[in-house]
N, C-alpha and C positions, 0 to 999 in steps of 0.2 A: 503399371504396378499392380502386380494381384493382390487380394486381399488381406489374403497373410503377411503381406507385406508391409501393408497399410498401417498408418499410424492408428491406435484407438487414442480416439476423446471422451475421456469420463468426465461428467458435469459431476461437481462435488457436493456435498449436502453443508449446511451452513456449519453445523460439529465441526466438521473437518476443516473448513476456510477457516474458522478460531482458532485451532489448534496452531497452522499453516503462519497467522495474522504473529500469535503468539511469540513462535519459535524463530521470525525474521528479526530482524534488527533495522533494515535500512527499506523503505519505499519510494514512490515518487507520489506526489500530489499536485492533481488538476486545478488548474482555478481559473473562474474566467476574469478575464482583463476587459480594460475597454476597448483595447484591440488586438482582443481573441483571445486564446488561451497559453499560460506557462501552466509549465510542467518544474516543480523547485523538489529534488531529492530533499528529505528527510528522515532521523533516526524519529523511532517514535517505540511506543510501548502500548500495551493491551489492557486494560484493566476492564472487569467486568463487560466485555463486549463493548466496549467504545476506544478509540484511537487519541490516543495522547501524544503532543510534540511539540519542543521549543523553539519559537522563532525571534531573530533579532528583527526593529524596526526594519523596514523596508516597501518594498511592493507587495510580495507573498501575504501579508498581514492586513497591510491597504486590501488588495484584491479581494482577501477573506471579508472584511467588513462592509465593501459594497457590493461582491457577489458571495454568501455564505456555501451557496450549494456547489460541492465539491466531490471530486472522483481523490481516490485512492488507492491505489494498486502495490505489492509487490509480486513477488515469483522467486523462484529455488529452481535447482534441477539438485536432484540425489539418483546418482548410480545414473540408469539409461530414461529416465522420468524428468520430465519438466514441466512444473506448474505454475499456474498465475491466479491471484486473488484480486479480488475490485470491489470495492467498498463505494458506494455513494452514501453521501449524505450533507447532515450540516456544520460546519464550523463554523464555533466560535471561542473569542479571547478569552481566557479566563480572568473575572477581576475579584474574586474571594479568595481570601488565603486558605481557611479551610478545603477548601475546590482544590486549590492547589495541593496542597497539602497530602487532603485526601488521595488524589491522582495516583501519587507518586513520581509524577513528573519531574519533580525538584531532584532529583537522584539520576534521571537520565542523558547522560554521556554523549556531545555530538563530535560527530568528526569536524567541523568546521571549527578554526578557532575565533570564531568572530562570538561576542558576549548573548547571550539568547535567553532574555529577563521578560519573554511573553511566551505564555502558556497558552497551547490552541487544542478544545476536545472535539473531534468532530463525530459527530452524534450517526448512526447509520441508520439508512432508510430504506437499503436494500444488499446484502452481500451473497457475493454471486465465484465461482469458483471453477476450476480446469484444470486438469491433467492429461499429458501427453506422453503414451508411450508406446516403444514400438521392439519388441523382442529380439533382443539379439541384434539389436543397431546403435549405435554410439548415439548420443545426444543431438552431436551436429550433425550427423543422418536425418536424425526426427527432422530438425530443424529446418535443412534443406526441402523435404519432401513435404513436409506444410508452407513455408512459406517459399519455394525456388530458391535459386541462387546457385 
């Protein structure tokens, strides 16, 4: 593959992974288990540079309280561009109603229809940011030529 050909990777500036963080709606979150790690989709929201999202009792919650430190990603593609964002840091439960309150978590909307009365902010310790594009090649071009298939 020549060069011109080749897909560019721009590292993003942290402005831009907020803006990215903002305009998503749905991610995935890391957590470690006592035997290894899930991965549990969630809707979540942005406030002030930190990640807000509602979980029902479960593992995801358990997991957060005996491992807080946590990965959080999503990604888009717009037009022939596809990006991804990764948030580390820490979670945890919200238990002030002000907290809550404040958040604005209490307003946000999950696809799941299971009851979701725990509030998780996870706090970022590093965000980090990627785009892939490749001119004049459809997405799943890019796709294939970074990752085979």
């Amino acid at each position: 593959m020549s060069n011109s050909a080749s897909p560019v990777i721009e590292e993003l500036s942290e402005d831009v992974c907020w803006e990215l963080l903002d305009a998503a709606a749905v991610g995935r979150l890391a957590v470690a288990a006592d035997d290894g790690v899930d991965i549990f989709p969630v809707n979540y929201l942005v406030k002030d540079r930190v990640i807000f999202f509602r979980s029902a009792p479960g593992a995801k919650l358990m997991d957060i309280t005996e491992h807080p430190s946590v990965a959080f990603e999503t990604e888009g593609v717009h037009r022939r561009v596809r990006w991804s964002v990764v948030v580390k840091g820490q979670a945890e439960r919200l238990g002030v109603d002000a907290d809550i309150e404040e958040s604005g978590v209490l307003g946000l909307r999950s696809l799941s229809p299971r009851d979701k009365w725990n509030y998780v902010r996870i706090t970022p310790s590093a965000v980090t940011g990627r785009r892939f594009t490749a001119p004049g090649r459809s997405v799943k071009e890019i796709a294939k030529a970074l990752f085979g298939g």
